[in-house]
N, C-alpha and C positions, 0 to 999 in steps of 0.2 A: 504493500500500500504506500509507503514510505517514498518506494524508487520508481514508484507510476505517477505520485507528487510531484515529485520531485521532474520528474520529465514533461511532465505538462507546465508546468512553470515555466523551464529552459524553452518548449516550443511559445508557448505565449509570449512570453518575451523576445525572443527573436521575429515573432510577426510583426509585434507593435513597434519595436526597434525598427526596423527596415521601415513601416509604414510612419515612424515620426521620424526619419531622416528626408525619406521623398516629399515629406509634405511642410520638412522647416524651412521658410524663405523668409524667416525676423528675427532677425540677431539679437532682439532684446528678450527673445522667449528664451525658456529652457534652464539650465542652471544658469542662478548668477551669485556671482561675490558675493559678501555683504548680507546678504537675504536669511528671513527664516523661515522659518516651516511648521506647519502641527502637525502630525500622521496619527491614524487608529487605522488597526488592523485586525485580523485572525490567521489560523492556521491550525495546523498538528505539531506535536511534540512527540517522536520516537523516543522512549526510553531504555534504558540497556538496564539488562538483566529483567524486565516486566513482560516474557512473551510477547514480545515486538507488538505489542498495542500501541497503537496511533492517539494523543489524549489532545483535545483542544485546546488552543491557547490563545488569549487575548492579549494585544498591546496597544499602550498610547506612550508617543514622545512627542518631545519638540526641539527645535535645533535651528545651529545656525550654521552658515557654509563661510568659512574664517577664509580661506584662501582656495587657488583651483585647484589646490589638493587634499584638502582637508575640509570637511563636518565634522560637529562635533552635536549629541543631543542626549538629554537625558532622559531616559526610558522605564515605563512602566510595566510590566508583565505579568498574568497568571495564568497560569497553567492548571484545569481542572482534572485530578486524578482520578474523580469517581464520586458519583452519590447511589447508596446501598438503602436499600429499604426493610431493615430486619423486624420479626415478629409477625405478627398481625390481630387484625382487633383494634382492641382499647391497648393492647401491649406492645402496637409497631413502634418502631424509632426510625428515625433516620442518620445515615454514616456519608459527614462529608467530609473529600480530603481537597487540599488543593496547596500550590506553592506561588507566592510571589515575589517577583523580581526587581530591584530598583536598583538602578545601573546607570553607568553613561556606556556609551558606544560611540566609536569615532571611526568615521569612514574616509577611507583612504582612495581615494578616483584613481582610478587607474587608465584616464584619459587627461590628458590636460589641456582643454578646452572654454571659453569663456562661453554661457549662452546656449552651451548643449540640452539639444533635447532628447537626449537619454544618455547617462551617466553610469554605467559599469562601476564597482565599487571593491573592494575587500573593507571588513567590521573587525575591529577589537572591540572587547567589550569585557567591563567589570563590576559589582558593584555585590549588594547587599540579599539575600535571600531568606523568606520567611516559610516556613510549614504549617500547612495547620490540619489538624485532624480534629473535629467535632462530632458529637451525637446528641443527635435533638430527638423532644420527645413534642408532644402535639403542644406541649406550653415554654417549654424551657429546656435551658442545655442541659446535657446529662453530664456531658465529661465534656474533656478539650485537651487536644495534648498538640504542643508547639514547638518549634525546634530553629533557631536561625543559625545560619551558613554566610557563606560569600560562594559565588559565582564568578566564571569568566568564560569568554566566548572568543569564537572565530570565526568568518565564511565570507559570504560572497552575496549579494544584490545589483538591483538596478534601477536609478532612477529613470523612469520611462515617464514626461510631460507629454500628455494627451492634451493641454490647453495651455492659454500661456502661462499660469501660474499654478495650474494641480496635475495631477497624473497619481500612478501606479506605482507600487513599488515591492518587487518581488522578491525573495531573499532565503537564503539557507545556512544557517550556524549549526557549527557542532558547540556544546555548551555543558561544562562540569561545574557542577553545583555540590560545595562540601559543609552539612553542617557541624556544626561544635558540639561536641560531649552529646553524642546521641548514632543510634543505630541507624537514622536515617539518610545514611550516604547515598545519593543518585549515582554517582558515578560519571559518566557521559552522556548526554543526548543528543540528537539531531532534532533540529526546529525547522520548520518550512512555513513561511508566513507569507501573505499580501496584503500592502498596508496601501491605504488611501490616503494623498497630502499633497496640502494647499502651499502655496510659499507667498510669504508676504514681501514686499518691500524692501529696499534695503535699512539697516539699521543705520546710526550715526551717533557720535561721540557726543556729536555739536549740539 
C-alpha cells in the first residue's frame, strides 16, 4: 500500500510538473524570496515493526522561503494509531492512541531558481514528540498513559504552484521518533503526505 502511494505521488507530480512548466509565462509566479506560506495537509504513516499498516496523519505548518535555497517552517503533526471499541453495553469503552509532532523542517531546493513554478526539495526535520494513549468510558477518562520523545526526519517533496500564489505539495520522509524512559520506541517510519498552500507576500524588516 505504502509503495502504490508512494508511486502515485511520483506520477502526479510529474504530470502537474510538466503541465506548470508549459503553462509558466510570469516571472512573478511561482517560488519567490522573501515570501510565506501556511500549508495543511494529510496522508499515511508506515510504521516499522506494526504489520506494515498504513495509519493517517494530519499536518499544519507555516514558513518562510529565507533565500533560493533555503525554507525554513514550523510544523504541526498527528498521527492516529487507532480507536478500539472494547466491551459492550453499558460496559463499552473506548481505546484511543495517537502521537504528535512539533518540529521545524527546513527545505533545501534543489533547483536554484527565482519564481519557479514547481520547486523539487530534500526536508531535514526535528523537533519534539508527544504519545498518548486514553480510555474513555461514555462520561469520563478511565486511564491515560503518555510518553514524550524527540523526533527527526528526512526525504524528499515538491513544490508544484497551480496558481500564482497556492498549489500542491507532495512529499515522502523517513522519520525516527524516540521516546524517554518508556517502552514506546517507534523506531523508523515512512510518511507520505499532500499538503495544500497558499504563499503570501513578501515579508520586510522595514
Amino acid at each position: 500500500m505504502f509503495r502504490k502511494s508512494v508511486a502515485l505521488l511520483i506520477v502526479f507530480s510529474a504530470v502537474v510538473f510538466a503541465h506548470a512548466q508549459e503553462t509558466s509565462k510570469d516571472a512573478d509566479k511561482g517560488y519567490t524570496v522573501g515570501s510565506w506560506d501556511i500549508s495543511g495537509g494529510a496522508g499515511g504513516t508506515l510504521r516499522s515493526g506494526a504489520n506494515n499498516s498504513n495509519y493517517p496523519n494530519f499536518n499544519f505548518a507555516v514558513g518562510t522561503n529565507l533565500n533560493d535555497l533555503i525554507s525554513v517552517y514550523g510544523e504541526y503533526g498527528y498521527t492516529i494509531l487507532g480507536t478500539e471499541e472494547q466491551g459492550s453495553g453499558t460496559s463499552s469503552n473506548s481505546v484511543k492512541t495517537g502521537i504528535q509532532n512539533f518540529g521545524v523542517i527546513t527545505h533545501f531546493n534543489l533547483e536554484k531558481k527565482k519564481a519557479k513554478r514547481a520547486m523539487p526539495y530534500a526536508t531535514l526535520g526535528f523537533g519534539f514528540s508527544h504519545f498518548a494513549l486514553s480510555t474513555y468510558s461514555d462520561t469520563h477518562t478511565l486511564q491515560s498513559k503518555n510518553a514524550d520523545g524527540t523526533h527527526t526526519s528526512l526525504g524528499f517533496g515538491e513544490s508544484i504552484y497551480l496558481g500564482n500564489n497556492w498549489g500542491i505539495r507532495p512529499e515522502v520522509r523517513a522519520e525516527a521518533t524516540q521516546f524517554f524512559n518508556s517502552n514506546e520506541a517507534v523506531g523508523w517510519n515512512a510518511r507520505e503526505t499532500i499538503s495544500l498552500f497558499y504563499q503570501f507576500k513578501k515579508w520586510s524588516w522595514k
